[in-house]
C-alpha positions as CSV (number, residue, x, y, z in Angstrom):
1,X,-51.4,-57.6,10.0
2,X,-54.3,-55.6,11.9
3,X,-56.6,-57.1,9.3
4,X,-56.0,-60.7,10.2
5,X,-56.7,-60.6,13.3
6,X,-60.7,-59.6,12.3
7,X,-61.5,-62.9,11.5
8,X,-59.3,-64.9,14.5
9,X,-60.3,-66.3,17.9
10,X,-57.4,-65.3,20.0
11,X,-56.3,-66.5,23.7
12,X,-54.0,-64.9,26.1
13,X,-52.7,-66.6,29.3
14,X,-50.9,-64.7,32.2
15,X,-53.8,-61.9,30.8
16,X,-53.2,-59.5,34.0
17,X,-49.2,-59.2,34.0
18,X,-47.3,-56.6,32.4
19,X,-47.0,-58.4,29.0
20,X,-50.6,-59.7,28.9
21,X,-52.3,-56.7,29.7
22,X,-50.6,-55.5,26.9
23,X,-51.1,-58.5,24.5
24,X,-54.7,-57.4,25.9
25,X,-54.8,-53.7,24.9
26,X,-52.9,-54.1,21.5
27,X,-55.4,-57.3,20.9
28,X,-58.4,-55.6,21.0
29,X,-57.6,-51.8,20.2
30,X,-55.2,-51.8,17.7
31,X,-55.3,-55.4,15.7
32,X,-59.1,-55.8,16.8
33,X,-59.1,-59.4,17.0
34,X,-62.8,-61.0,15.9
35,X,-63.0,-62.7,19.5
36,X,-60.6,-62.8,22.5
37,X,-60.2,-64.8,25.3
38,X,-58.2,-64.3,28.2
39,X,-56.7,-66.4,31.4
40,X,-55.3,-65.0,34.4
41,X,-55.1,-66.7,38.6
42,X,-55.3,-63.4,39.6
43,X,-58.8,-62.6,41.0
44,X,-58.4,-59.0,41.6
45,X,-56.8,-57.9,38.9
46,X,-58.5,-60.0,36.6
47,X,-61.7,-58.2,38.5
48,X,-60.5,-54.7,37.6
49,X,-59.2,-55.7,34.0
50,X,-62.7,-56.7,33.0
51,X,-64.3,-53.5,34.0
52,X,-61.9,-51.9,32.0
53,X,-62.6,-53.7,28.9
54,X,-66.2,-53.8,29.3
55,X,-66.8,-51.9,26.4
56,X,-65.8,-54.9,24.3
57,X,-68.1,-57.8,23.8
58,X,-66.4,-59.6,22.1
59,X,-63.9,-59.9,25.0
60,X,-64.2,-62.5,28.1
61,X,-62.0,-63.2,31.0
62,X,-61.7,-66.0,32.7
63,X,-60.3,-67.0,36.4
64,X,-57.9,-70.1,36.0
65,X,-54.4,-71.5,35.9
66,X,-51.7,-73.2,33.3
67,X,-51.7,-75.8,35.9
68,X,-54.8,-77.0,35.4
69,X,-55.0,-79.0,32.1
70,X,-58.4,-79.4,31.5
71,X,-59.5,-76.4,32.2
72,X,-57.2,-75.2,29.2
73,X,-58.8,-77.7,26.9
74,X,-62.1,-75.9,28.0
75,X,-60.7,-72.2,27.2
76,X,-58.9,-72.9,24.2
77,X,-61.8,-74.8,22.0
78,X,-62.3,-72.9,19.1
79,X,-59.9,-70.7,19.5
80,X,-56.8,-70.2,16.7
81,X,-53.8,-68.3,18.4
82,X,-52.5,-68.5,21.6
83,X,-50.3,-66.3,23.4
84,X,-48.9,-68.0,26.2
85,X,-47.2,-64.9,28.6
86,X,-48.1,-66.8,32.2
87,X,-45.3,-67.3,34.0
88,X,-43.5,-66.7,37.6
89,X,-40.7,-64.0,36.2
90,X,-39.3,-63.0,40.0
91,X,-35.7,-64.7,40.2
92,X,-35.5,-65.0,44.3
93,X,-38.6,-66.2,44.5
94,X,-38.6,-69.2,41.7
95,X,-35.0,-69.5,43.3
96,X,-36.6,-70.2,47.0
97,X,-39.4,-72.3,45.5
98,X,-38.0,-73.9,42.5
99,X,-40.8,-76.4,42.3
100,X,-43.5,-74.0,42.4
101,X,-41.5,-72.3,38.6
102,X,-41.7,-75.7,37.7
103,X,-45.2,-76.3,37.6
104,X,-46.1,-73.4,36.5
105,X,-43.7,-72.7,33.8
106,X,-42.5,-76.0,32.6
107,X,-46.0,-78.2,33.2
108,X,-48.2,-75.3,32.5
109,X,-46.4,-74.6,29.2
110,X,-46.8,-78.3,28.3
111,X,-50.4,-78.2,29.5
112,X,-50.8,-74.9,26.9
113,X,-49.3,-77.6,24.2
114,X,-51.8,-80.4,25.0
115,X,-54.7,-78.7,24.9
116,X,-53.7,-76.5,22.0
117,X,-53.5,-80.2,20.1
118,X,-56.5,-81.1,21.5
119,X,-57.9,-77.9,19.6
120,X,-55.7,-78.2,16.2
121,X,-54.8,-74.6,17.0
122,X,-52.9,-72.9,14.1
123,X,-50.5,-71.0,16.0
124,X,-48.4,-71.2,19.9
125,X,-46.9,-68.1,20.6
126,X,-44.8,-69.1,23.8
127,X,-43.3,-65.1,25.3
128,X,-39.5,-66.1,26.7
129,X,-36.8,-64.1,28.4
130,X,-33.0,-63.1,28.3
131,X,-32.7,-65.4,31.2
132,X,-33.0,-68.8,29.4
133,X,-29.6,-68.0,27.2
134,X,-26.8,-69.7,29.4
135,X,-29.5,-69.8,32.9
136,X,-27.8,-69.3,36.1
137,X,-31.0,-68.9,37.8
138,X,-34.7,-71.8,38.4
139,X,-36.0,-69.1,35.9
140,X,-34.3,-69.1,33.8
141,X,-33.5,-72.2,33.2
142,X,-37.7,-72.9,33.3
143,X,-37.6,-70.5,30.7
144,X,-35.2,-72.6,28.6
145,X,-37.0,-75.5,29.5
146,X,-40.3,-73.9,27.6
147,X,-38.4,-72.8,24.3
148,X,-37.3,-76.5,24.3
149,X,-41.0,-77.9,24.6
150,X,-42.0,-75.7,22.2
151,X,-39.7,-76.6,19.6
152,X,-40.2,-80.3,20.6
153,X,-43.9,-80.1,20.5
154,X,-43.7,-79.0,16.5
155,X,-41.1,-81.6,15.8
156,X,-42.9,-83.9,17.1
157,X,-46.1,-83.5,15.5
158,X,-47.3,-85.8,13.1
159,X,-49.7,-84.1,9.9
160,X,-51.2,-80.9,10.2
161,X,-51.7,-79.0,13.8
162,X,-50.8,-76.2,15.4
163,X,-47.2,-73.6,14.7
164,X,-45.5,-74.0,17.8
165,X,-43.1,-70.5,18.3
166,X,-41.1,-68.8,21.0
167,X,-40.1,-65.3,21.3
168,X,-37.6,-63.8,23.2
169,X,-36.4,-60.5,24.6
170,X,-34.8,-58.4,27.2
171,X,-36.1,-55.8,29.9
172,X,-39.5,-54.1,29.6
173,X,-38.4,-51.3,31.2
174,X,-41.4,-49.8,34.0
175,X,-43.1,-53.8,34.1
176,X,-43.5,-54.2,37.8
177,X,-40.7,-55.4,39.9
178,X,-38.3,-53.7,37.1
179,X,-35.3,-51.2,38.0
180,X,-37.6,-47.9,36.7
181,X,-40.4,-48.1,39.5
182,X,-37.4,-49.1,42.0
183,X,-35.3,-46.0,41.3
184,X,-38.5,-43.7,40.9
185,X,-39.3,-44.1,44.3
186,X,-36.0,-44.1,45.6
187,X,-35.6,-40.5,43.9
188,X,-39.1,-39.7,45.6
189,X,-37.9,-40.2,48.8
190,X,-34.7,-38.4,48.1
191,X,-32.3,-41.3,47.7
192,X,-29.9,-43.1,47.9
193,X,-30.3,-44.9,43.9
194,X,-28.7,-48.4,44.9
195,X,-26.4,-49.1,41.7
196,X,-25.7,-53.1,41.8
197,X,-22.5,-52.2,39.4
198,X,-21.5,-49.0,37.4
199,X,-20.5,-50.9,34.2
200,X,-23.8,-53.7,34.8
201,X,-25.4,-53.5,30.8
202,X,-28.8,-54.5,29.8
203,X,-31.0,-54.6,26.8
204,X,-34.3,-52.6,26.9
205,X,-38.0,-51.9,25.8
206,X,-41.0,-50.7,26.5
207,X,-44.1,-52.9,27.1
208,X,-46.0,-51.6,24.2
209,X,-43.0,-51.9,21.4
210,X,-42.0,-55.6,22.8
211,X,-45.8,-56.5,22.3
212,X,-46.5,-55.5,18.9
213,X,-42.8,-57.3,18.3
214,X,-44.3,-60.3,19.6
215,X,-47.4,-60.0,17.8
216,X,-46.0,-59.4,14.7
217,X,-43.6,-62.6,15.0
218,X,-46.4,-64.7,14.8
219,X,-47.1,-64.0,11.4
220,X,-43.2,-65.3,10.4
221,X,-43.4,-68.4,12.9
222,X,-43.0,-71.6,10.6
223,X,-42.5,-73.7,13.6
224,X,-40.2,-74.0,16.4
225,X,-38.3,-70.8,16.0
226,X,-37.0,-68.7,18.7
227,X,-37.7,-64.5,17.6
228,X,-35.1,-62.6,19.5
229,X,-36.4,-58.9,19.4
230,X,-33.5,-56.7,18.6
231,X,-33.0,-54.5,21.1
232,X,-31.4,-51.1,22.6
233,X,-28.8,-51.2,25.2
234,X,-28.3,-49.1,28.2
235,X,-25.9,-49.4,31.1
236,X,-27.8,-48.6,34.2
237,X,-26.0,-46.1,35.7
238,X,-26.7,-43.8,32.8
239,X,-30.3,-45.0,33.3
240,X,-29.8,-43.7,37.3
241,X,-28.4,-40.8,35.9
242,X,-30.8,-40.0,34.0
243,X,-33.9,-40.6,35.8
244,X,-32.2,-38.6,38.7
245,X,-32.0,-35.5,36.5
246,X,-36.0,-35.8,34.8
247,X,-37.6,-36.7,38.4
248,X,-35.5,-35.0,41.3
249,X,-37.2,-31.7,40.6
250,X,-40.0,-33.1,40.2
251,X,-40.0,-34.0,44.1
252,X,-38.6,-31.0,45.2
253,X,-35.4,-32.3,45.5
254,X,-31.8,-31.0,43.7
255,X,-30.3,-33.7,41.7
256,X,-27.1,-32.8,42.8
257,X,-27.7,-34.2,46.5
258,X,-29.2,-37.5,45.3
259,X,-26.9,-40.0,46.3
260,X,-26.4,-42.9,44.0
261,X,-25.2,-46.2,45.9
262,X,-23.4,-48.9,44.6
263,X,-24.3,-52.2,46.6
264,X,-22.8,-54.7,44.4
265,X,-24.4,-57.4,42.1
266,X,-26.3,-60.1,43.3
267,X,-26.1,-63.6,43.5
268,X,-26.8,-65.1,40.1
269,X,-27.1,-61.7,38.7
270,X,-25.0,-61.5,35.3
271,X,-22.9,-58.2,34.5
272,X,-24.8,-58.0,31.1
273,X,-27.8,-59.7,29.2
274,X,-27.4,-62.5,26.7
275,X,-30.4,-62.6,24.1
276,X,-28.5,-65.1,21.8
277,X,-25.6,-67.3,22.7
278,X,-22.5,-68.6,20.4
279,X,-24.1,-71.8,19.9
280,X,-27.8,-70.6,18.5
281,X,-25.8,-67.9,16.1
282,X,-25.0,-71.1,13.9
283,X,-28.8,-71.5,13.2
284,X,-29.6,-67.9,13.4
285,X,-30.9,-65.1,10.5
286,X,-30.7,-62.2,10.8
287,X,-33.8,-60.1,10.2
288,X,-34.9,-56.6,9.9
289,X,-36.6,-56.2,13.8
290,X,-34.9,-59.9,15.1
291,X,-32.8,-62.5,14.6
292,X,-34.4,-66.0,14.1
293,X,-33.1,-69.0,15.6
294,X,-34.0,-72.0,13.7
295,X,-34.4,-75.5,15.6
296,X,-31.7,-77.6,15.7
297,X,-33.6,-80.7,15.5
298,X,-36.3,-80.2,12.7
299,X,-39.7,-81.9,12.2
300,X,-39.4,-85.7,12.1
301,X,-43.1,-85.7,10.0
302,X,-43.5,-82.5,8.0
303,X,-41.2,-81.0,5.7
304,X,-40.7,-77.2,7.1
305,X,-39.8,-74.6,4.9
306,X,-38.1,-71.7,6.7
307,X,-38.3,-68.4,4.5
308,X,-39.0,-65.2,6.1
309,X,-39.6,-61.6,5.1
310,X,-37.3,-58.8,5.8
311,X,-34.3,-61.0,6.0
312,X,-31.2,-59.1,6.6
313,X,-28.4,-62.0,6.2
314,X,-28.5,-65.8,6.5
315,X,-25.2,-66.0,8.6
316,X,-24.8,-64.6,12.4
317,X,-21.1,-64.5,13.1
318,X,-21.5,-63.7,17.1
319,X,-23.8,-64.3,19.7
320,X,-26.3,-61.3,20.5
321,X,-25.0,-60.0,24.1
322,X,-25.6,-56.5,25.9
323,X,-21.7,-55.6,26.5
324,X,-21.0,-56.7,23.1
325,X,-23.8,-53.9,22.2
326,X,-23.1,-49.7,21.7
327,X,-24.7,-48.3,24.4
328,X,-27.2,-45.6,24.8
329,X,-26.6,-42.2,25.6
330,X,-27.6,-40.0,27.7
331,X,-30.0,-38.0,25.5
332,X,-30.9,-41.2,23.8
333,X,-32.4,-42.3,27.4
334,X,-34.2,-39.5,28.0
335,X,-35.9,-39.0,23.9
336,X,-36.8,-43.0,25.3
337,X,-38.8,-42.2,28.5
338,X,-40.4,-39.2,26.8
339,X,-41.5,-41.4,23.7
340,X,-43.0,-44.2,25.3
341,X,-44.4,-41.6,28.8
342,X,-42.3,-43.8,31.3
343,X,-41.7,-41.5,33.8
344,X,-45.4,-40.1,33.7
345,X,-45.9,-38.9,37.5
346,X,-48.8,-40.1,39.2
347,X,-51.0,-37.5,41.4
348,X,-51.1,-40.2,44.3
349,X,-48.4,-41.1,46.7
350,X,-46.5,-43.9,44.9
351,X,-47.2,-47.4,46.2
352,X,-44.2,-49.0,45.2
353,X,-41.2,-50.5,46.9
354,X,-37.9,-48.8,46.8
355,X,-36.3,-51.6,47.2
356,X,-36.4,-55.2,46.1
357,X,-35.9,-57.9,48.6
358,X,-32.5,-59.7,48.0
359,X,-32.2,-62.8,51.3
């Protein structure tokens, strides 16, 4: 796999957020992709992100949005994999301004698919969410709205053209806006940890792993698939717990005396995660890293044949949910953080919020 990516031409939208900087990093140090490309409507950090990969000429960055079709056309000529990880992700905020997560993550993703045929791309890699299995939420249900116009978009297609894909997956635990950098400050400060509910389960990952899983997908898509990454489950207050103990000290505080909180779930929050519903697990394999949901409507042109490496089992007998899940221990938390540096402590005065903004 970090061979084939010599010879591509390799574009990332949303190239600034937690995902795409990573898709960024893993792109051009690890896999070493022949030529990359990379779209963000961030000026700043798209400013910042280009000074840090200035070492690389073979990498350019360019000021745009998935709103804007023909600017996409532009980007995308000659290139031959895209991975499309733009997107508003912030539930309140889609949920205030649903039409704003509409035309950015339902038009833009369609925009990504017309110029992408414009192109004859060989490969769509479209990065989805927990939230779009049984949506309560304008994002999620934009998320499910994408998965659907990706699979669409390769049923549709007449001849050859582009592999249109979706992946799917859970928490990245420490992406901004995400419990970790929440409770970390909260602990700096000395508490209280605010615990929406004691039993409240959720699948996790770290940025890099979930990136190299969605990398590494792209080589099994056959065409509109959903990848669910297979994933860890934690209940979050072990995770309190457990970041209370590692970073107290650190802040000259006794873990003892931090006070965790609860202040109940909020609206259209779910007590666990789905990743797969009951529906999906009757067109689902199971692999060795995910399970593979096949499309229920199948190409109308081309004759797809869906064979896969790794394959665990051809049958799913139940849907892929977090308090269906064992759960993580304790010690299993902490080997987690220490593995993938999570709770690495800054020398500066932490920046972030300790709290997120519920209306």
């Amino acid at each position: 796999m970090n061979e084939f990516f010599k010879d591509k031409r390799v574009f990332v939208t949303g190239c600034c957020g937690t995902i795409g900087l990573e898709l960024v990093r893993q792109l051009l140090e690890v896999y070493q992709a022949g030529e990359f490309s990379g779209l963000d409507n961030n000026e700043s950090e798209l400013f910042f992100l280009e000074q840090s990969f200035a070492q690389y000429p073979n990498a350019r960055f360019t000021l745009g949005d998935v709103r804007d079709r023909d600017k996409l056309v532009r980007c995308m000529r000659k290139m031959d994999i895209v991975f499309h990880a733009a997107a508003f992700k912030h539930v309140i905020l889609c949920e205030r301004s649903p039409f704003e997560a509409v035309q950015t993550n339902i038009v833009g993703l369609q925009n990504i698919i017309y110029a992408a045929y414009e192109n004859s791309l060989e490969k769509v890699i479209f990065t989805s969410s927990d939230k779009a299995v049984n949506p309560t939420s304008v994002m999620g249900t934009s998320k499910l709205m994408g998965e659907r116009l990706m699979t669409a978009a390769n049923s549709n297609q007449r001849g050859d053209g582009p592999v249109f894909a979706s992946t799917r997956f859970g928490n990245v635990l420490g992406s901004r806006g995400s419990v970790v950098p929440i409770f970390k400050e909260q602990i700096r400060r000395g508490g209280p940890v605010t615990l929406t509910h004691p039993d409240m389960t959720r699948f996790i990952m770290s940025v890099s792993e979930a990136v190299k899983l969605v990398i590494d997908s792209h080589s099994q898509a056959k065409g509109g698939e959903v990848f669910i990454t297979k994933m860890p489950v934690l209940r979050i207050k072990d995770l309190a717990e457990v970041m209370i103990k590692i970073l107290a000290p650190h802040f000259g505080h006794d873990p003892q005396k931090i006070e965790i909180k609860e202040i109940g779930v909020k609206p259209g929050e779910k007590m666990y995660e789905e990743l797969m519903s009951h529906e999906e697990t009757r067109r689902a394999w199971e692999l060795k890293d995910y399970f593979v949901v096949q499309p229920a409507f199948r190409s109308m042109y081309r004759k797809i044949e869906y064979d896969y490496s790794n394959i665990v089992s051809k049958t799913v007998d139940r849907p892929y949910i977090s308090s269906d899940e064992p759960t993580m221990t304790q010690e299993q938390i902490e080997e987690f953080f220490v593995k993938y540096k999570l709770l690495d402590l800054p020398s500066e005065i932490s920046k972030h919020p300790d709290e997120r903004y519920w209306p």
